[in-house]
VOZAZA-44720 format. One line per 2 residues: number of its first residue (from 1); their letters; for each residue x, y, z of N, C-alpha, C. Coordinates in Angstrom, 2 decimals, always signed. Layout:
BEGIN
NUM> A> X:Y:Z:X:Y:Z:X:Y:Z | ...
***
This chain:
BEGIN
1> XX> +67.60:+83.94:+101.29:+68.74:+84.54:+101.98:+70.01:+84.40:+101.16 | +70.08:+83.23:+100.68:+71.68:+83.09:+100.05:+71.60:+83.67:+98.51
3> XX> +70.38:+83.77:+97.68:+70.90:+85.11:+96.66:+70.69:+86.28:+96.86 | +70.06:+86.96:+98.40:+70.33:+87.96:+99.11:+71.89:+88.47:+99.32
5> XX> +72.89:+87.76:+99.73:+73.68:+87.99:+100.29:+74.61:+87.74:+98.81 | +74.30:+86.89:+97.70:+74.85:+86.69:+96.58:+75.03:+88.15:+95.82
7> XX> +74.19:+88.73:+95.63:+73.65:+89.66:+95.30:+74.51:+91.22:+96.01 | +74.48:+90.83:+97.36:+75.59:+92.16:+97.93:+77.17:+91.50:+97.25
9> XX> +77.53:+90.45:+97.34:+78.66:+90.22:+97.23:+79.01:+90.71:+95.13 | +77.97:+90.83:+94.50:+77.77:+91.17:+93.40:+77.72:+92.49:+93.21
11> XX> +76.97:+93.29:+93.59:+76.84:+94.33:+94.19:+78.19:+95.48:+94.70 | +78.56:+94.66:+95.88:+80.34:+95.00:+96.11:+81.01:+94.92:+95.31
13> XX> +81.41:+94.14:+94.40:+82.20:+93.78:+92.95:+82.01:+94.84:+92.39 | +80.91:+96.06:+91.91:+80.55:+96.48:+91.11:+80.93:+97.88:+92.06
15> XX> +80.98:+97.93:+93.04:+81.19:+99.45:+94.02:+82.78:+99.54:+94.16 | +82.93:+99.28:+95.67:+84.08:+100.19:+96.49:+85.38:+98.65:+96.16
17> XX> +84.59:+97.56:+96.02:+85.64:+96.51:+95.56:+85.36:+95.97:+94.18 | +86.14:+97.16:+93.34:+86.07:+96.53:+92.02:+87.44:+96.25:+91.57
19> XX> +87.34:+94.91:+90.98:+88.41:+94.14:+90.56:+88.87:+94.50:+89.17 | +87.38:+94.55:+88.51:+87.48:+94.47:+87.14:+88.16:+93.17:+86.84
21> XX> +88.52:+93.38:+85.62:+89.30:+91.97:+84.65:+90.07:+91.68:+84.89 | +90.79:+92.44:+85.29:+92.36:+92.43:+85.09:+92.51:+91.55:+86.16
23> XX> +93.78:+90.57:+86.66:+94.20:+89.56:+87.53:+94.66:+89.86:+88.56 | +93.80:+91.22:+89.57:+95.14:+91.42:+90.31:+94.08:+91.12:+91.31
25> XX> +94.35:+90.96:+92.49:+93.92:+90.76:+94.22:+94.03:+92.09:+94.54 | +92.91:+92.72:+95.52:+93.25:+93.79:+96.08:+93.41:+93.15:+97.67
27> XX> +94.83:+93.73:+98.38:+94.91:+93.28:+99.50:+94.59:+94.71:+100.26 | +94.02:+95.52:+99.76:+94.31:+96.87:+100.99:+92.84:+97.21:+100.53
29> XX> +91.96:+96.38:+100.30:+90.41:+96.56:+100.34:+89.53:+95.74:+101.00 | +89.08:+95.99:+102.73:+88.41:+95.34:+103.28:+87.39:+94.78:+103.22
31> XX> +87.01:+93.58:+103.26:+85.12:+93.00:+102.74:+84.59:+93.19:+103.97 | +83.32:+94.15:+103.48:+82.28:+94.22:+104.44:+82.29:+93.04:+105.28
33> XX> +81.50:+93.49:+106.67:+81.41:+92.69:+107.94:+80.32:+91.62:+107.24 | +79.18:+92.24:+106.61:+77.88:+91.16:+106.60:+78.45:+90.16:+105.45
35> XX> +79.16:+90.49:+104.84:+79.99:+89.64:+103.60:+81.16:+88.39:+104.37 | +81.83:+89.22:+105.40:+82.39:+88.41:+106.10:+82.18:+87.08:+106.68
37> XX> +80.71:+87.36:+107.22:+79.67:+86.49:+107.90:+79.40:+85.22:+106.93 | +79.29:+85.43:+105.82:+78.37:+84.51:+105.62:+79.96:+84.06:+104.01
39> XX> +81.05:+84.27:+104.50:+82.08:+84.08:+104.05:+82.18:+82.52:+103.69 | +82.14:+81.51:+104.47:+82.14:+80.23:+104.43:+81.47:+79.59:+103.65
41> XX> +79.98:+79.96:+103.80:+78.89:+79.33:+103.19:+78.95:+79.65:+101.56 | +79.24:+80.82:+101.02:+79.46:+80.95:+99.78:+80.84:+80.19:+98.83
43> XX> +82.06:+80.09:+99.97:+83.40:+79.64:+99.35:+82.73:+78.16:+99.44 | +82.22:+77.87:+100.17:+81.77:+75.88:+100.02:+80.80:+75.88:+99.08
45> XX> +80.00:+76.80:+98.52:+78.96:+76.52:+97.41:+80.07:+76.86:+95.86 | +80.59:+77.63:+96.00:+81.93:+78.19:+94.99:+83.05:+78.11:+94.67
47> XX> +83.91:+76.60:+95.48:+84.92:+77.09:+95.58:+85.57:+76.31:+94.01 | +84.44:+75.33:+93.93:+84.79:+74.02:+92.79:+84.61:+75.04:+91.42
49> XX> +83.93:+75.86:+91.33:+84.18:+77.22:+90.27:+84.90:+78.21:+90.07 | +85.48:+78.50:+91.25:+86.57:+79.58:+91.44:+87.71:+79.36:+91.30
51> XX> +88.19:+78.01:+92.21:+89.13:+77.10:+92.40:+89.77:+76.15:+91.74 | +91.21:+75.69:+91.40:+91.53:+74.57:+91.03:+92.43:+74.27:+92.31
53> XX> +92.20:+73.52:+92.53:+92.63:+72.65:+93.99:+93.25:+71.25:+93.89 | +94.76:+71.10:+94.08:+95.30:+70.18:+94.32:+95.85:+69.95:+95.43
55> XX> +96.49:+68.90:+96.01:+97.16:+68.56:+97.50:+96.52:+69.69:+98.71 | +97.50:+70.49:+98.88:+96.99:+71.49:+100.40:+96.79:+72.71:+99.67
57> XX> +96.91:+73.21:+98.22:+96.95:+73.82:+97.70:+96.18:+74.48:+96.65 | +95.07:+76.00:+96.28:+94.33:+76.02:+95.71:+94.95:+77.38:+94.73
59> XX> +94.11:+77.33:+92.89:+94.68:+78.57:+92.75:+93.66:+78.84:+92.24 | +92.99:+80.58:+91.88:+92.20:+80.88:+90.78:+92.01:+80.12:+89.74
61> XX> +91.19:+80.30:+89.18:+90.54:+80.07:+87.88:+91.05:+81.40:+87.11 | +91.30:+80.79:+85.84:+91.17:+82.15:+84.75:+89.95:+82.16:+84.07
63> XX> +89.98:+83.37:+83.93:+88.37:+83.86:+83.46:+88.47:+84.87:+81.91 | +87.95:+84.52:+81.03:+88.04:+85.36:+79.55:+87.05:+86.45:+79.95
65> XX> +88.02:+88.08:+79.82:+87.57:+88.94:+79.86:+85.96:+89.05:+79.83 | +84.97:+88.45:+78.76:+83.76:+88.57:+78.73:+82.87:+87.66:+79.98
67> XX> +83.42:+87.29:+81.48:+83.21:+87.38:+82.28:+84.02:+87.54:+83.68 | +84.17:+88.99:+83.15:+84.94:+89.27:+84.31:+84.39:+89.86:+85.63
69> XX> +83.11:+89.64:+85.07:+81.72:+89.72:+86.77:+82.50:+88.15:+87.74 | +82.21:+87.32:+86.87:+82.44:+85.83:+87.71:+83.93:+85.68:+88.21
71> XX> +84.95:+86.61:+87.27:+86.32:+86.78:+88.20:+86.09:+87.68:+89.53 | +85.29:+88.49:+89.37:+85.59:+90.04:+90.14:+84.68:+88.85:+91.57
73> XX> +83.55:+87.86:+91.27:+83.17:+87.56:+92.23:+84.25:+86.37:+93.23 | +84.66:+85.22:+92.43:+85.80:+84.84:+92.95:+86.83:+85.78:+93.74
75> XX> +87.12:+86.73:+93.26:+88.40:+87.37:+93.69:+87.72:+87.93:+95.28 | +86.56:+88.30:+95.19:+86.13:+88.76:+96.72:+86.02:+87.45:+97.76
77> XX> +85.47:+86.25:+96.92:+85.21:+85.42:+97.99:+86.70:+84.72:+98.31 | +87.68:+84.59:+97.41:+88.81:+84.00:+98.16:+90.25:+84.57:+97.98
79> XX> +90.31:+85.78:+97.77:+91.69:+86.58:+97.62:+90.96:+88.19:+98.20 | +89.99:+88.26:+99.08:+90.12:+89.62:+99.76:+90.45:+89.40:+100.88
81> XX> +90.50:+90.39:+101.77:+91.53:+90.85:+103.00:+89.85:+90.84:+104.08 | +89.76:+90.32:+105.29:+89.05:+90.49:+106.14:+89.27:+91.23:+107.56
83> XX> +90.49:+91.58:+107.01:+90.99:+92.74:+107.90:+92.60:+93.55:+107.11 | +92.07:+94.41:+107.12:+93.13:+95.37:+106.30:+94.18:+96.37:+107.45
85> XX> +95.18:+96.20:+107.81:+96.48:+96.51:+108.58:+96.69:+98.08:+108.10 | +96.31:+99.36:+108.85:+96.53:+100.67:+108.15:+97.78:+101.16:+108.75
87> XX> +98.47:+100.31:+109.50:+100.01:+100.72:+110.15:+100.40:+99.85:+109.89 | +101.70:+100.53:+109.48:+102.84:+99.35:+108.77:+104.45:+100.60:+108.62
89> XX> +105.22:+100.24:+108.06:+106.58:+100.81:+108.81:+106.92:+101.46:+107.26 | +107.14:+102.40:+107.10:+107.71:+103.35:+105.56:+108.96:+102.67:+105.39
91> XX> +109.58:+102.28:+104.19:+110.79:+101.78:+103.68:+112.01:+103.03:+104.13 | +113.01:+102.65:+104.67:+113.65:+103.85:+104.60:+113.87:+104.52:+103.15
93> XX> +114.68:+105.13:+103.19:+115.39:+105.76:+102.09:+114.08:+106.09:+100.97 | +112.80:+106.01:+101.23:+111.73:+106.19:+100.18:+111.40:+107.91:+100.01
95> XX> +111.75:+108.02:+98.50:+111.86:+109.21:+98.25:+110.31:+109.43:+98.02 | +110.17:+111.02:+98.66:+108.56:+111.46:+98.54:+108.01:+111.29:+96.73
97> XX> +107.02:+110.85:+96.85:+105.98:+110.59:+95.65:+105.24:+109.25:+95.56 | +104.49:+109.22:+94.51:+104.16:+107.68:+94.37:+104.31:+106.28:+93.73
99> XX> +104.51:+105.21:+94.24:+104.55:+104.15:+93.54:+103.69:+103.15:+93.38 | +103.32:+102.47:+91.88:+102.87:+101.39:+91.36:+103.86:+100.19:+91.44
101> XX> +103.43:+99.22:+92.54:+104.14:+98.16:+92.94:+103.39:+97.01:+92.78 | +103.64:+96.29:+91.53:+103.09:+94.75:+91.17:+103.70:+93.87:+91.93
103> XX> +102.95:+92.59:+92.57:+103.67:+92.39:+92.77:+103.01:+90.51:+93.37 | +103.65:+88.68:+93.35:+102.97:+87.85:+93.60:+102.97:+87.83:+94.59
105> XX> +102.09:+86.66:+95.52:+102.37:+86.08:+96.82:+101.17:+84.79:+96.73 | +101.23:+84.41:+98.08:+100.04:+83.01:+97.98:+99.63:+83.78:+99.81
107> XX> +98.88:+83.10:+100.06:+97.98:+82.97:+101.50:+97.93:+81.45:+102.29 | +98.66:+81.87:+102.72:+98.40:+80.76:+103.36:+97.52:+80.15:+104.40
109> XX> +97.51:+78.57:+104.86:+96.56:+77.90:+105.14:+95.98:+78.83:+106.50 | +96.19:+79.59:+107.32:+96.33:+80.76:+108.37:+95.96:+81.90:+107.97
111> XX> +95.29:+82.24:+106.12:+95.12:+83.50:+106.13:+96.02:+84.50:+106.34 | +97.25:+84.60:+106.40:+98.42:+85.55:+106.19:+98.85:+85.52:+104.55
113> XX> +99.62:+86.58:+103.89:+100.21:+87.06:+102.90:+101.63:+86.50:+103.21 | +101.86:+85.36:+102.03:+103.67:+85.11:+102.44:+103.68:+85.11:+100.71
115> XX> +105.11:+84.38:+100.64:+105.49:+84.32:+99.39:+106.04:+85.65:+98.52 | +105.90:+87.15:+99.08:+106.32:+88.28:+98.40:+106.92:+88.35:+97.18
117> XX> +107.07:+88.20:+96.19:+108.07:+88.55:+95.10:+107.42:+90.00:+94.05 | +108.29:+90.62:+94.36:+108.20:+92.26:+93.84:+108.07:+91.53:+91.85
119> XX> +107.55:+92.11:+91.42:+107.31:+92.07:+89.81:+107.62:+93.29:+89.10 | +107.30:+94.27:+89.56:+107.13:+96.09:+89.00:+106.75:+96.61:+90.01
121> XX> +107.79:+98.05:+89.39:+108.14:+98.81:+90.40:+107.72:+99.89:+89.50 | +106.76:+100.87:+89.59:+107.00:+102.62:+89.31:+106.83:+103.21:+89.94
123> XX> +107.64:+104.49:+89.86:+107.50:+105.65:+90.65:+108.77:+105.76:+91.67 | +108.48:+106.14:+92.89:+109.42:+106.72:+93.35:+110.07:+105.79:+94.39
125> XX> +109.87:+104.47:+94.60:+110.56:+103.65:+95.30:+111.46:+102.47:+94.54 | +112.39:+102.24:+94.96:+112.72:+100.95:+93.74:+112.50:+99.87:+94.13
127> XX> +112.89:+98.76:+94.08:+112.58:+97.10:+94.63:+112.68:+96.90:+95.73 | +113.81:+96.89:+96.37:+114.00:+96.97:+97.62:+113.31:+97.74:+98.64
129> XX> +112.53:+98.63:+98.34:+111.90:+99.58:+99.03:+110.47:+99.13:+98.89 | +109.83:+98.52:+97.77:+108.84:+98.52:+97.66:+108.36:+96.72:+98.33
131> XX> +109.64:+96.30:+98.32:+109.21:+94.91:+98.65:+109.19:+94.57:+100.26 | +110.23:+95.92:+101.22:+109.81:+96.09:+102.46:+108.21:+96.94:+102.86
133> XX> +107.91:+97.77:+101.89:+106.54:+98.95:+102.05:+105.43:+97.37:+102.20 | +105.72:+96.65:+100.84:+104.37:+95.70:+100.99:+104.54:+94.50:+101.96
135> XX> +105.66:+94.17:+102.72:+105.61:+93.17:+103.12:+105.32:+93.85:+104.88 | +105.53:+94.92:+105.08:+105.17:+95.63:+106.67:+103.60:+96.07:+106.16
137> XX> +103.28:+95.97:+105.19:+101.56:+96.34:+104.77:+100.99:+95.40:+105.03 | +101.21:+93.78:+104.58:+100.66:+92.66:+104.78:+101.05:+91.71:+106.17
139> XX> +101.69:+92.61:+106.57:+102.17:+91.51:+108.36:+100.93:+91.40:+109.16 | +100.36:+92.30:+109.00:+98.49:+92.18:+110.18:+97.82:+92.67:+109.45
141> XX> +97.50:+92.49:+108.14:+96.32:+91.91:+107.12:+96.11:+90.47:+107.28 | +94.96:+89.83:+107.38:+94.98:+88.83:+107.61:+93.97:+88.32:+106.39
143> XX> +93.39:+87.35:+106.10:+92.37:+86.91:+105.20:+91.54:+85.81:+105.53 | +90.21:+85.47:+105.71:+89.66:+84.33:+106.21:+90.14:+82.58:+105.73
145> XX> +90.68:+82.27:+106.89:+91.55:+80.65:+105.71:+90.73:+80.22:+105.22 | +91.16:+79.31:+104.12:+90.42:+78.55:+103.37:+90.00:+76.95:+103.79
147> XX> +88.91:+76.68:+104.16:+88.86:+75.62:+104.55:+87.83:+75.15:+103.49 | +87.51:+73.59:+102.81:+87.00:+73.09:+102.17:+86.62:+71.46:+102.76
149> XX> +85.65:+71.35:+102.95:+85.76:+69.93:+103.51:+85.84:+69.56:+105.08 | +86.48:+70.78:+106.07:+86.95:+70.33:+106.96:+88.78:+70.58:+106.65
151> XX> +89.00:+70.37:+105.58:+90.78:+70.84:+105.20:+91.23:+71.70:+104.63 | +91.87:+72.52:+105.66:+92.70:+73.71:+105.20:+93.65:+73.67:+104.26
153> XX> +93.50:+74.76:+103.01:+94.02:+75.13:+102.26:+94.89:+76.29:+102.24 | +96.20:+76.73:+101.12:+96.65:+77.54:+101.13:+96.14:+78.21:+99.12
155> XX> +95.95:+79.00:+99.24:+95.45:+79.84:+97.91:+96.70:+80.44:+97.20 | +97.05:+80.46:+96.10:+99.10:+80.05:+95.38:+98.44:+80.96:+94.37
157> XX> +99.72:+81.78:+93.80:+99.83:+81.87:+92.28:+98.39:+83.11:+92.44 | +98.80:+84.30:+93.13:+97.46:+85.52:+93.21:+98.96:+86.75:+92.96
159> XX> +98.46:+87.60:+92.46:+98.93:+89.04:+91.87:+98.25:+89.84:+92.55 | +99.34:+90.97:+92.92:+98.37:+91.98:+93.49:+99.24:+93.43:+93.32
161> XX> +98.40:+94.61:+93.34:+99.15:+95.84:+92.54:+98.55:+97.01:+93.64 | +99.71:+97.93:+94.06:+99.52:+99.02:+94.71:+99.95:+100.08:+94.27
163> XX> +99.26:+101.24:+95.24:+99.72:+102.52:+94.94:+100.34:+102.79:+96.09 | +101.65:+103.15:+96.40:+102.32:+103.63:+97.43:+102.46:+104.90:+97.20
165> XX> +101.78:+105.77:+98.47:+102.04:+107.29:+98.44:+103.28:+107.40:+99.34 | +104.07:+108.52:+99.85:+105.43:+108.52:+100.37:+104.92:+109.65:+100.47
167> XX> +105.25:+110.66:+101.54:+104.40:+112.09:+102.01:+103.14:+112.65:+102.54 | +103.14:+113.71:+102.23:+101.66:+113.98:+102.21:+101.01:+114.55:+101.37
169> XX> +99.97:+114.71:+100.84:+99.38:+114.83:+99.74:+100.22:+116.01:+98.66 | +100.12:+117.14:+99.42:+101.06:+118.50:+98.99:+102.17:+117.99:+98.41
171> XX> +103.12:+116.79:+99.40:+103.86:+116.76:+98.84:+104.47:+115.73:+97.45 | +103.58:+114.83:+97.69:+103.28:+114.11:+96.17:+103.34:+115.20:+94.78
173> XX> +102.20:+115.56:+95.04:+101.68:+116.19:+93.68:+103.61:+117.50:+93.58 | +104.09:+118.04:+94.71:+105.16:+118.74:+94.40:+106.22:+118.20:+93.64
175> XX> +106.38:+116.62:+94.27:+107.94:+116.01:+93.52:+107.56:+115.00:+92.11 | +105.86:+115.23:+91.96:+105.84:+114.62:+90.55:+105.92:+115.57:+89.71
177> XX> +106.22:+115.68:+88.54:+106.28:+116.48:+87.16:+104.81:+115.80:+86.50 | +104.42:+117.39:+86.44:+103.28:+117.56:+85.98:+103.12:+116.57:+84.73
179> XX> +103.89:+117.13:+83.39:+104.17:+116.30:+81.96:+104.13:+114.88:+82.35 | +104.55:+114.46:+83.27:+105.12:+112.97:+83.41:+103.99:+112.09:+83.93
181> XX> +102.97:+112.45:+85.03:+101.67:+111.68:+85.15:+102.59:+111.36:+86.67 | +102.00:+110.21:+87.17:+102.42:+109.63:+88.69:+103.40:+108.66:+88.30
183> XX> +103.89:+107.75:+87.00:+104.80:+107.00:+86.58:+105.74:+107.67:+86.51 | +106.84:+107.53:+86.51:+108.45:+108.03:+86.10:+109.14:+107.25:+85.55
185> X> +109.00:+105.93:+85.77:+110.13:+104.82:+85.26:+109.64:+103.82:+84.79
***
């Protein structure tokens, strides 16, 4: 059973939740229900590999590109979203098109998104806009807490990168310039 379920969570990595290499957390990609389930039992067999863990506090592991299977699997078992929030409040003043918004935070011991700090901004919102879009995105996203031992942890020091659309589809593709791609700035 447990390299059954190893195996989907491998599996997922490689489908609809791919991380790839690169260091970022996806917070607006839900983990399957049967992944959910058996959530615990894998972070207590994994977490001493995934994890560096001091006081109340845990962070990733870095991983050299030539295994970025064993990042992409970490990143599902303790920086995905077990419930993903699809209402959340538009920034005012956000001009129609799209933005690439980098950006840190940590999780805390409760499974909520705190800590916000905007990093990069492209496209059509600027900082201020993009740091209200993600922080009304992550208010009822929640994430399974981290418990180890019996003691709750908070997970520090995670990156995470979006695409903010502003409109509707029509009108995206209208206020970008073709030459220019979906970046502007």
């Amino acid at each position: 059973m447990g390299k059954k379920v190893l195996l989907l969570v491998l599996v997922l990595a490689g489908s609809s939740l791919i991380f790839g290499s690169d260091s970022f957390c996806a917070i607006d990609k839900e983990l399957d229900k049967e992944v959910i389930q058996n959530l615990k039992k894998f972070r207590s067999q994994y977490h001493s590999t995934c994890l560096n863990c001091s006081d109340d506090s845990c962070a990733l592991k870095a991983w050299p590109s030539e295994k970025s299977g064993d990042a992409a699997v970490c990143k599902i078992l303790f920086c995905s979203p077990s419930h993903v929030s699809r209402v959340f409040k538009m920034p005012e003043g956000a001009k129609k098109g799209k933005s690439l918004i980098t950006f840190d935070y940590f999780i805390n011991e409760k499974g909520k998104v705190k800590g916000v700090d905007i990093v990069k901004v492209k496209g059509s919102m600027n900082e201020r806009q993009a740091y209200k879009y993600i922080t009304s995105f992550v208010k009822k996203t929640s994430f399974e807490p981290l418990v180890i031992e019996g003691k709750k942890y908070q997970i520090s020091n995670l990156n995470g990168q979006v695409i903010a659309e502003v409109g509707t589809p029509g009108d995206i593709n209208k206020y970008q310039a073709n030459d220019q791609g979906i970046w502007r700035n």
